[in-house]
C-alpha positions in Angstrom: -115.4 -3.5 -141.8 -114.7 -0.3 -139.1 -115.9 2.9 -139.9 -117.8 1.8 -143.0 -120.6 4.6 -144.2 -123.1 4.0 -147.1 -123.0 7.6 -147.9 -121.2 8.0 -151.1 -119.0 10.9 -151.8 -121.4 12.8 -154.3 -117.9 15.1 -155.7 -114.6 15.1 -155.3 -112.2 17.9 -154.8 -109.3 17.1 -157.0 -107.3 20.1 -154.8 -108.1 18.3 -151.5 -105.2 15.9 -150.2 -105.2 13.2 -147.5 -101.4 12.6 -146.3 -101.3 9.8 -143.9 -98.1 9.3 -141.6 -97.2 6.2 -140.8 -95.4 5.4 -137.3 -92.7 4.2 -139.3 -92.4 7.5 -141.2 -92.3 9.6 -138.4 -89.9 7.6 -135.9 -85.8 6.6 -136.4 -84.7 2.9 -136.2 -84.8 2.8 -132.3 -88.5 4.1 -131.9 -88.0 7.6 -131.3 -89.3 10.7 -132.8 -87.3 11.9 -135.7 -87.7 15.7 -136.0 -86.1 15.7 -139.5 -88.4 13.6 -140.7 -91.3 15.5 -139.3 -90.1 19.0 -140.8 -89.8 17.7 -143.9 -93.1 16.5 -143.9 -94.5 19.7 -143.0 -92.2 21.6 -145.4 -93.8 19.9 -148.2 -97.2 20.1 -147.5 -96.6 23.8 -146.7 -95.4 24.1 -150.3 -97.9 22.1 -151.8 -100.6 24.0 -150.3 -99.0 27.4 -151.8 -100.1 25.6 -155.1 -103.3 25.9 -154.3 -104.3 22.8 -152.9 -105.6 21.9 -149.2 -104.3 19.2 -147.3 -105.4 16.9 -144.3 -103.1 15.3 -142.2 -103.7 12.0 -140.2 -100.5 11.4 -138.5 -100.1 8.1 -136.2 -97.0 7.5 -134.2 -98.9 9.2 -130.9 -97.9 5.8 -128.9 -94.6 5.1 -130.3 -93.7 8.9 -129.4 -95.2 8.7 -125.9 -93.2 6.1 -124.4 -90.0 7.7 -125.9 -90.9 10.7 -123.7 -91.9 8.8 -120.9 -88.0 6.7 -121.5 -90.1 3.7 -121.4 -88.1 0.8 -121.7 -90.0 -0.7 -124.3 -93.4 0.1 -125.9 -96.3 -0.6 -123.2 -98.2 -3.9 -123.6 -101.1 -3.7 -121.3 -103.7 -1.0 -122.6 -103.9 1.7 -120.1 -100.1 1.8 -120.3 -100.9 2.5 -124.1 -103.6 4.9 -123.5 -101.2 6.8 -121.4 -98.1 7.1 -123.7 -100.8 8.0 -126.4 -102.0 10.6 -124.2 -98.1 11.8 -123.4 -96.8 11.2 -127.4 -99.9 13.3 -128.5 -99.1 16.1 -126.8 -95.3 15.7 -128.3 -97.0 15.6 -131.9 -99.0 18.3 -131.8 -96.0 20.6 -130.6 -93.6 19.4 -133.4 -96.4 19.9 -136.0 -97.7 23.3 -134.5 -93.8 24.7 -134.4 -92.9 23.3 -137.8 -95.9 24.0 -139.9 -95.4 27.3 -138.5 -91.9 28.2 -139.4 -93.7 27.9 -143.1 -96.1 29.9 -142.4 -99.2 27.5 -142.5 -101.9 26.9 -139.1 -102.4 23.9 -137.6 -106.0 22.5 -135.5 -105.9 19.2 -133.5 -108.8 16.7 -134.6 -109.0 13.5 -132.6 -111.5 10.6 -133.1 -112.8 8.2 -132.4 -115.3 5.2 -134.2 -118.5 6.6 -132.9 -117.6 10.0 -134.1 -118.0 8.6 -137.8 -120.6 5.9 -137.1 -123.0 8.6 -135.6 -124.7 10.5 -138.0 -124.7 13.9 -135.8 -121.1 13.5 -134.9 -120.1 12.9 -138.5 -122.0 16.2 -140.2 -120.7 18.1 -137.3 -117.1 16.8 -138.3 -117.8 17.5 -141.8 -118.6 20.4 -141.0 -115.5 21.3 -138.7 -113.2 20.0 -141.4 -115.2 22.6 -144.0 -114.8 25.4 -141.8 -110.7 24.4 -141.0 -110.1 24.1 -144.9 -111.8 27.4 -146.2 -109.8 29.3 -143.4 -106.1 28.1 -144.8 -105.5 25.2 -141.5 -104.3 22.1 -141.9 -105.8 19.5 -139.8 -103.9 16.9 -137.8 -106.0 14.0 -137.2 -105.3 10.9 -135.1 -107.6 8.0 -133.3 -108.4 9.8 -130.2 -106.3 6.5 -128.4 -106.1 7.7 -125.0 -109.7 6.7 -124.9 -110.1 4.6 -128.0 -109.6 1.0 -127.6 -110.6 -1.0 -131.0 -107.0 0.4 -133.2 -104.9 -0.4 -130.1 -106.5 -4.1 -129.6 -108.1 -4.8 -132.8 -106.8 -8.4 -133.4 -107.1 -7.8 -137.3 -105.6 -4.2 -136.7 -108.1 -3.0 -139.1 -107.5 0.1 -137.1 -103.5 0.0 -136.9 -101.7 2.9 -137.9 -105.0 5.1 -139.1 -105.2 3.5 -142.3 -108.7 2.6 -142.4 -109.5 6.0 -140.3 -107.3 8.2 -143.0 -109.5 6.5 -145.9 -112.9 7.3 -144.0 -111.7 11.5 -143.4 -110.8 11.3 -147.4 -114.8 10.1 -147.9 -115.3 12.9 -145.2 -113.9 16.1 -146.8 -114.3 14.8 -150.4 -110.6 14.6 -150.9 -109.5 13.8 -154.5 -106.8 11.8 -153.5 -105.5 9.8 -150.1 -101.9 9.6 -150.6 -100.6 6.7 -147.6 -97.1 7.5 -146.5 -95.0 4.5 -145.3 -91.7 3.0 -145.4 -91.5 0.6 -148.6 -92.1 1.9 -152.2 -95.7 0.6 -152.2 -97.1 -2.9 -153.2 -95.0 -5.8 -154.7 -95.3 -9.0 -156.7 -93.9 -10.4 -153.5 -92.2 -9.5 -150.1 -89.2 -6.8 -151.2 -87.5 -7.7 -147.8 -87.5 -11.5 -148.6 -87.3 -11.7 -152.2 -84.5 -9.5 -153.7 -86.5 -10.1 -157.7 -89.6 -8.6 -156.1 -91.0 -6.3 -158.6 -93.0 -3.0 -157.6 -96.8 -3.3 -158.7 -97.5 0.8 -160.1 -101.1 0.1 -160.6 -104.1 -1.6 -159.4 -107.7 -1.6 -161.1 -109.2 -3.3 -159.2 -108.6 -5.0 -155.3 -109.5 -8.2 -155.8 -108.5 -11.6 -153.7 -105.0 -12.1 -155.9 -104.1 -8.5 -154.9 -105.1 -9.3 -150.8 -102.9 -12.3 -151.2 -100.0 -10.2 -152.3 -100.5 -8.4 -149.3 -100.6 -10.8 -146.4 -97.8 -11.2 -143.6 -96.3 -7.8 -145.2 -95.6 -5.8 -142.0 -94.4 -2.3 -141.2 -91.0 -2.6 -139.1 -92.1 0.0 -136.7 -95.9 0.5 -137.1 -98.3 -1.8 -136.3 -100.1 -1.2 -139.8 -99.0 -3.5 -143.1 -100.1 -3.8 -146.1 -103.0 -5.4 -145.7 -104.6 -2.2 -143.7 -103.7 0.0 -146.4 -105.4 -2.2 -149.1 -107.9 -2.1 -146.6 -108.0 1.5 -146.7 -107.8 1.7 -150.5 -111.1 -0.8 -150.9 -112.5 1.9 -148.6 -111.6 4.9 -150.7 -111.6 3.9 -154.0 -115.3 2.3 -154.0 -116.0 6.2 -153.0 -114.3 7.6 -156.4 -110.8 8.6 -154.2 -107.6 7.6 -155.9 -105.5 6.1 -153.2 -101.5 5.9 -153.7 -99.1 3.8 -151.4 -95.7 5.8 -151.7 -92.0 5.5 -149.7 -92.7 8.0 -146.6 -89.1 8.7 -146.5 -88.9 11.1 -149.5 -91.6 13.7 -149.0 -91.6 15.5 -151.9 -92.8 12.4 -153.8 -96.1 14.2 -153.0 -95.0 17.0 -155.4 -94.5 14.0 -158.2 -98.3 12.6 -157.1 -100.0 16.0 -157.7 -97.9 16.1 -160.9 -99.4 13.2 -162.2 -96.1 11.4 -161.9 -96.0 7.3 -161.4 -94.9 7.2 -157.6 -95.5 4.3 -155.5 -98.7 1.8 -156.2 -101.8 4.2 -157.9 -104.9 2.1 -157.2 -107.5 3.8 -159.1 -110.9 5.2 -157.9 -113.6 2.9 -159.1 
């Protein structure tokens, strides 16, 4: 498994919050950037963080938004072509989430990684450290796969890497987070696939991720992202096994993050073992 650490997070921080963006959350029905979407986002994480809480946020979509500003005619296949939209779409991000955090008031810092950063034990206490020093001051973090010179999310054949999933559980194990909330564009895992099966019924908890609960899972795709389920069950094994509750929850309602730090049933809770 990528990015796997046997450091174990020793507390968490029940007022620390991992939001992870999805590419389909962030992007319209043709691919391109949807600025609504985005401020909404930011709105609500501006609001929950006058509550009190601190909130990292690993946003994919870098690609996707690239080659939408490069009025590619369709997304880049070869990986250099995808290094460069990343490279272009980043840039794109970064300027959408600077401007709109800011029209709430709330900072922003760019944090790009990559696999070694985590792997490597110097890297990783001087991210930890970063993130610390970010946090205490009142900024949010942005975080991505650094993809413009990363190659394992964009080629990954198990796309263990697709969409930050994996990557968003490892900065929750980072910062201590007391929940990784995974924003994406169904309600969050089913009996059985909701686009295929109209009697699919919404599973609100998991105790445990177990081989039934990875069958559930498999050939459930994102429309737009490159992630599925599978990656964010992934990403909950990750978490959880580090005492971080991890929730699947529709991306396209935002303030379902007010109902999660309510203690509300939103989405698919799988609990921290």
């Amino acid at each position: 498994m990528p990015y796997v650490s046997d450091e174990c997070v020793s507390t968490v921080d029940k007022k620390r919050l991992v939001v992870k963006v999805g590419t389909s959350t962030i992007t319209n029905d043709k691919g391109e950037v949807d600025v609504r979407a985005i401020d909404l986002i930011c709105r609500t994480i501006a609001g929950i963080e006058a509550r009190g809480y601190r909130v990292i946020l690993v946003s994919s979509g870098a690609i996707a938004v690239g080659a939408g500003k490069m009025r590619l005619a369709q997304k880049p296949e070869a990986l250099a072509d995808k290094q460069a939209a990343a490279a272009v779409g980043q840039c794109e991000l970064m300027h959408l989430y600077d401007k709109l955090f800011s029209e709430y008031g709330r900072l922003v810092a760019q944090i790009l990684l990559s696999g070694e950063d985590i792997e490597d034990g110097v890297r990783r206490r001087n991210l930890e450290n970063t993130f610390e020093a970010l946090l205490q001051a009142g900024v949010i973090p942005v975080v991505n796969e650094n993809d413009s010179v990363s190659h394992r999310e964009i080629v990954s054949d198990r796309h263990l890497f697709s969409d930050n999933d994996t990557l968003s559980a490892q900065v929750a194990i980072l910062v201590g987070a007391g929940k990784l909330v995974i924003l994406t564009d169904t309600e969050g895992l089913y009996d059985k696939d909701p686009r295929v099966h109209g009697d699919a019924t919404l599973i609100s908890r998991v105790e445990k991720i177990d081989d039934a609960v990875r069958a559930l899972a498999e050939g459930v795709r994102s429309n737009r992202g490159t992630g599925g389920m599978v990656t964010k069950l992934e990403a909950a094994d990750l978490a959880t096994r580090k005492g971080i509750d991890v929730l699947v929850v529709h991306g396209r309602d935002p303030e379902n993050l007010y109902r999660v730090i309510g203690g509300d049933v939103v989405g698919t809770l799988f609990v921290a073992q």
